[in-house]
Each structure stands twice: as structure tokens, then as C-alpha cells.
C-alpha positions in Angstrom: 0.0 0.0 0.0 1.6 3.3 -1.4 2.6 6.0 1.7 1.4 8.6 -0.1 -2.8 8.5 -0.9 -3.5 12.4 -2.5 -6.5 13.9 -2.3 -6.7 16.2 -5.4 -8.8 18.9 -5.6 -9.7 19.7 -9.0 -11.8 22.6 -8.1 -13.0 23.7 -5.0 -15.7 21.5 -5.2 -14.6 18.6 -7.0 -12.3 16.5 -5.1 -10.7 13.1 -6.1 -9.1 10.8 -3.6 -8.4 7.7 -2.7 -12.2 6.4 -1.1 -13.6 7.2 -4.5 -10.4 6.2 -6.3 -10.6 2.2 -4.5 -13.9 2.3 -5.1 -13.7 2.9 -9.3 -11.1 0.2 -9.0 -13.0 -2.4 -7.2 -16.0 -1.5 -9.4 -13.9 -2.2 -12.5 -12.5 -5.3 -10.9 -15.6 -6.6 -9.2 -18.3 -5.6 -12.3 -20.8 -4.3 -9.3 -21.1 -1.0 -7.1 -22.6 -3.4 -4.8 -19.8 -5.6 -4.4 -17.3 -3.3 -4.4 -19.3 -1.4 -1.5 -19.1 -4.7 0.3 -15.5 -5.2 -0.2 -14.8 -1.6 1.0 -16.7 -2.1 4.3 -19.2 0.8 2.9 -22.9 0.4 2.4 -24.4 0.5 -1.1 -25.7 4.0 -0.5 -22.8 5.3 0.2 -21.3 3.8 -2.7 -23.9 4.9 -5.0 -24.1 8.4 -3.6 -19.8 8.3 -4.5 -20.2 6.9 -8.1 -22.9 9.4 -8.6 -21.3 12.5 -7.6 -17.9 11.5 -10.2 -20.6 10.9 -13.3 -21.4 14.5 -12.5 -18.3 15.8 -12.0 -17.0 14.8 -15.2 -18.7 15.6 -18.9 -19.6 11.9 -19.2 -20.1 9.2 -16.9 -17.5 7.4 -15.0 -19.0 4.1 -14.3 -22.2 2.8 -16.3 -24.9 0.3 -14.7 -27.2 -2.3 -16.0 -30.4 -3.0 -14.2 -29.7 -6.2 -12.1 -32.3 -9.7 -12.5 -32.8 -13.2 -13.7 -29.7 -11.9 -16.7 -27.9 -9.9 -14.2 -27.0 -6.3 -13.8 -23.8 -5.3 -13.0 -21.8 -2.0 -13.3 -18.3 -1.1 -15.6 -16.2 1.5 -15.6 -15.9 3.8 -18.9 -13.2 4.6 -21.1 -13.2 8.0 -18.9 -13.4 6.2 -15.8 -10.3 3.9 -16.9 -7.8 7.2 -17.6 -9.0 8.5 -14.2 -8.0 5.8 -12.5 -4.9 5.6 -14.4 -4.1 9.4 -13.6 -4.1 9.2 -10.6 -2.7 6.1 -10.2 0.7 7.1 -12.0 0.2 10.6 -9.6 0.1 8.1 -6.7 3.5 6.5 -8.2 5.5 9.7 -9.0 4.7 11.0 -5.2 5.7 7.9 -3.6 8.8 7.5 -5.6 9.6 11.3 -5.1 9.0 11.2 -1.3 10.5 7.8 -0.9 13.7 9.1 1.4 11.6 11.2 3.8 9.3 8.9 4.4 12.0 6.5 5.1 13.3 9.0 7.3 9.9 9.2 9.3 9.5 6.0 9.7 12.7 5.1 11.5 11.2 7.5 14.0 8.8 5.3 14.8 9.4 2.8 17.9 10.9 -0.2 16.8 8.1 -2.0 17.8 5.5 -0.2 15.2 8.3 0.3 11.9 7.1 -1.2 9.1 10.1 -3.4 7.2 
């Protein structure tokens, strides 16, 4: 799990960080905002009320939903939802690598006990 988890805020009222970002991955890996809400430890409201407010954030939706039943249902994550996930992703990369010796640093400050190897 990376040190560093930005929260990015694209505006003063849009904000992108890593709840939503876990969630849009787990979505795209699980195929459901329901699952994914499960596997997060988050209700399905929540979840929905997340996914929601990113499709109107951005000019098109982020993750697309079929109506579940007997055929199934299911949710996906679009093209856009893909590069944003990828963004910040490779945001999450370049901070980690670029703070990598200070939070080194920190953590030897730790007690021995509680530093992670």
C-alpha cells in the first residue's frame, strides 16, 4: 500500500481521492457498485451516492450500470473512468517515488516496535 494517498482537488468543489479512487477500482474489478461497497466495508448507499457524484463531476459518466435480475445487472467502468484511474494512479506513483527518502526517514522515528520493514 503506497505512503502517499492524494486527495486532489480539481476545483474547489470537486475532489478526487483515494475512497472514490478504491472504489472505481474495485467496481472495475468486481463488475458491481454493490460488491465493491461490500468489499470496502461501505454500504451501497454510500457507494452509489460516491459513483454518482464522479458521473457528475466529469462531462460523461465514470462508471455505467445495467439493471440487475434473472440476466444480471452489473456496473463497468468507462473509457473516462479507466484514464482516471490511471491518472491518478501514476500521480500516486510519481509522489511515492519522489518522497520515498523522507518517508524513510519518518518511519525510523517510529518505535521499533511499530516500523514497518
Amino acid at each position: 500500500r503506497p505512503a502517499i494517498r492524494p486527495r486532489v482537488h480539481l476545483t474547489p468543489d470537486v475532489l478526487l481521492g483515494p475512497g472514490k479512487i478504491d472504489l472505481l477500482r474495485l467496481v472495475d474489478e468486481k463488475r458491481s457498485i454493490s460488491a465493491a461497497a461490500r468489499a470496502m466495508g461501505m454500504s451501497y448507499k454510500r457507494a452509489w451516492q460516491l459513483v454518482d457524484v464522479l458521473n457528475r463531476d466529469f462531462d460523461a459518466p465514470v462508471v455505467t450500470t445495467a439493471t440487475g435480475g434473472r440476466g444480471g445487472g452489473g456496473a463497468e467502468l468507462t473509457d473516462l473512468g479507466r484514464a482516471i484511474v490511471g491518472r491518478y494512479t501514476a500521480l500516486e506513483e510519481r509522489l511515492n517515488a519522489a518522497a520515498s527518502t523522507e518517508v524513510a526517514a519518518l518511519r525510523r522515528l517510529l518505535p521499533k516496535g511499530r516500523r514497518v520493514r
